[in-house]
N, C-alpha and C positions, 0 to 999 in steps of 0.2 A: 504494500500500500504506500505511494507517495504521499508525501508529507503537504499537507492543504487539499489533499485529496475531499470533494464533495460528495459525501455516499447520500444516496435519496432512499429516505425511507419511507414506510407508508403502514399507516396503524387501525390496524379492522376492528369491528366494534367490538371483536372478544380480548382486546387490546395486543395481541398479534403482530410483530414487527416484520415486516417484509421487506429484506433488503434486493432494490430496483437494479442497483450494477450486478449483483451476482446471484441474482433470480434466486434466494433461498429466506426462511423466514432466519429472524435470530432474535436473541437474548438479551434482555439489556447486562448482562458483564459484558455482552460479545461486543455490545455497542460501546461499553465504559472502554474496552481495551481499543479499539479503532479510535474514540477519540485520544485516549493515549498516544496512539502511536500516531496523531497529529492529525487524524483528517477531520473535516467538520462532515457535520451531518446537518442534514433536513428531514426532518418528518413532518409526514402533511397525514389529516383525516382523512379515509377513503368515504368516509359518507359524506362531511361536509367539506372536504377541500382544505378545509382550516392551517394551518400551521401552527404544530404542535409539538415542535424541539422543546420549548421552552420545559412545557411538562414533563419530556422525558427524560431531557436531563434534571430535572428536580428530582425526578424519580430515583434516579442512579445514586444523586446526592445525598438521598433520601435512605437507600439502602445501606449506602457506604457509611453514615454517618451512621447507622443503626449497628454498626460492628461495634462490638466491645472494645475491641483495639483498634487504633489508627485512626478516630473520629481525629477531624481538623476543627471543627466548631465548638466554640465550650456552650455550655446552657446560658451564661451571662452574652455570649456575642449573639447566641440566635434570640435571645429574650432582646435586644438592642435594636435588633435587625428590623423583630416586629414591634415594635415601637416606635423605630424611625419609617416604619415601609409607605404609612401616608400621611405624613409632613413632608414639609416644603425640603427638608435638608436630603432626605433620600436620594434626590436626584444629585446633589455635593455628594454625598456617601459612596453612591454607584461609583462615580467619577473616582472618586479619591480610590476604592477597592481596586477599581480595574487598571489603576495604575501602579498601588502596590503591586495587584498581583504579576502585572507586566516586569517592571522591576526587579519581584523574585526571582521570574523565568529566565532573566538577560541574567542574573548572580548565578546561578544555577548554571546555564549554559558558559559562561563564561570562566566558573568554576571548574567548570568538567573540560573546557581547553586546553585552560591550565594545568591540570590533572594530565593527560595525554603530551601536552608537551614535555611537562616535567618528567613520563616516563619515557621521552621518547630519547629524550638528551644525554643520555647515561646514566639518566637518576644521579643526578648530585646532590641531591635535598628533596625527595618527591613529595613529602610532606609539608616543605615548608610556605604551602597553600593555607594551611591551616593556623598561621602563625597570628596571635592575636592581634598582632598589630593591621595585620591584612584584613583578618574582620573585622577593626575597629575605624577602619579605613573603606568598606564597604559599607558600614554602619552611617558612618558620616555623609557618604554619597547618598543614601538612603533618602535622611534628612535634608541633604540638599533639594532634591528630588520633590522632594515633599513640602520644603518651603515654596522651591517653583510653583506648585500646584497649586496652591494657597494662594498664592501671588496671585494667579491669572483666576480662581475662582470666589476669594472675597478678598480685596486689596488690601485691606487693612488689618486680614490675618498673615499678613507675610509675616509682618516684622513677631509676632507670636511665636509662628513655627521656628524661626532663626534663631530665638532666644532660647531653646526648648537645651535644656541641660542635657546629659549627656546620658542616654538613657541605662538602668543598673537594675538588676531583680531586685533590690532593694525599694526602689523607690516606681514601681510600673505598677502598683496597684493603687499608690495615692494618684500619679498619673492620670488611669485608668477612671479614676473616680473626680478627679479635676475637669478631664474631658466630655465626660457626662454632664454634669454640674452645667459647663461652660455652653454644652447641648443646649439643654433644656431651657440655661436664659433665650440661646438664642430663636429657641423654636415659640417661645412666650412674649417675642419682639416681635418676630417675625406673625405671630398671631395677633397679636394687638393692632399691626399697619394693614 
C-alpha cells in the first residue's frame, strides 16, 4: 500500500465495510492498520451516500481506547474534550491539536532519521538521540511552535505562550489546572459579547 494511498470504503446497513480497490469486505483493525501504514480512507453510506469516515474512525478510536493498555486519552482530556466540543474555543482546540499532533509526527519521523543515520555511520554514539539535552531542545521547538500558533490564532496570547516556564512533572498539573481556569474565563467573555 502507498503511503497517501485513498482506499474507498462503503458501509451497509449491517455496518459491513467493503473495501472498493480490493473488492473484499474488512474489519475495522484491518482499517486501523491501512491507516497506519498511511493511507487515508473514505467511507460513504450505501443507503444514503453520506460520508461517514468521521464515525468510523471514532469507532477504531473508540475501541482502541477501550484497551486496558495503550489508551492515549486520560478521563480528564476526554471529560475537557466534551466540554469544550460546543463552545466557541473548540474550533482554537481542533486547531491547536492538529498541530500538536502534526508536530509529534515530524519529532517522530525525524527521530527515526536520526536513528538510521546514526546506525548507518558506524555507530559512534547511536544512542546519543536520546540525550536530554536533544529533548530539551525538541521541547523548546515545541513551544516555539506553539507560541506561533497563539500568535496567529489570538494575538494577545503570544506573549502568554512565550513566557510559559519550562515545562517539569512537577509543576504540569498546576499547569494543567491554570489552563482550565484560564479556559473557562475565556469561554465566560467570550459568552457575555
Amino acid at each position: 500500500m502507498s503511503e497517501h494511498e485513498t482506499v474507498e470504503l462503503r458501509r451497509y446497513p449491517s455496518r459491513k465495510l467493503y473495501n472498493k480497490n480490493s473488492s473484499s469486505y474488512v474489519r475495522l483493525p484491518e482499517v486501523a492498520e491501512m491507516v497506519r501504514k498511511g493511507a487515508n480512507i473514505r467511507v460513504e453510506d450505501t443507503e444514503t451516500g453520506e460520508d461517514v469516515t468521521r464515525q468510523v474512525l471514532l469507532q477504531i478510536i473508540m475501541d482502541q481506547e477501550g484497551q486496558t493498555t495503550g489508551a492515549m486519552l486520560s478521563a480528564d482530556l476526554m471529560m475537557d474534550m466534551i466540554r469544550l466540543h460546543q463552545s466557541k474555543a473548540s474550533e482554537m482546540m481542533t486547531g491547536l491539536f492538529e498541530q500538536s499532533v502534526a508536530f509529534i509526527r515530524s519529532q517522530q519521523e525525524q527521530l527515526a532519521s536520526q536513528m538510521t543515520g546514526a546506525m548507518s555511520n558506524a555507530m559512534p554514539q547511536p544512542w546519543n538521540v536520546f540525550d536530554p539535552a536533544a529533548m530539551q531542545e525538541m521541547q523548546r521547538e515545541y513551544q516555539k511552535r506553539l507560541a506561533g500558533f497563539w500568535s496567529g490564532a489570538m494575538p494577545g496570547m503570544a506573549g502568554m505562550a512565550a513566557k510559559a516556564p519550562e515545562p517539569t512533572p512537577a509543576n504540569d498539573a498546576a499547569e494543567l489546572k491554570a489552563l482550565r481556569a484560564r479556559l473557562e474565563e475565556l469561554e465566560k467573555n467570550a459568552a457575555k459579547k
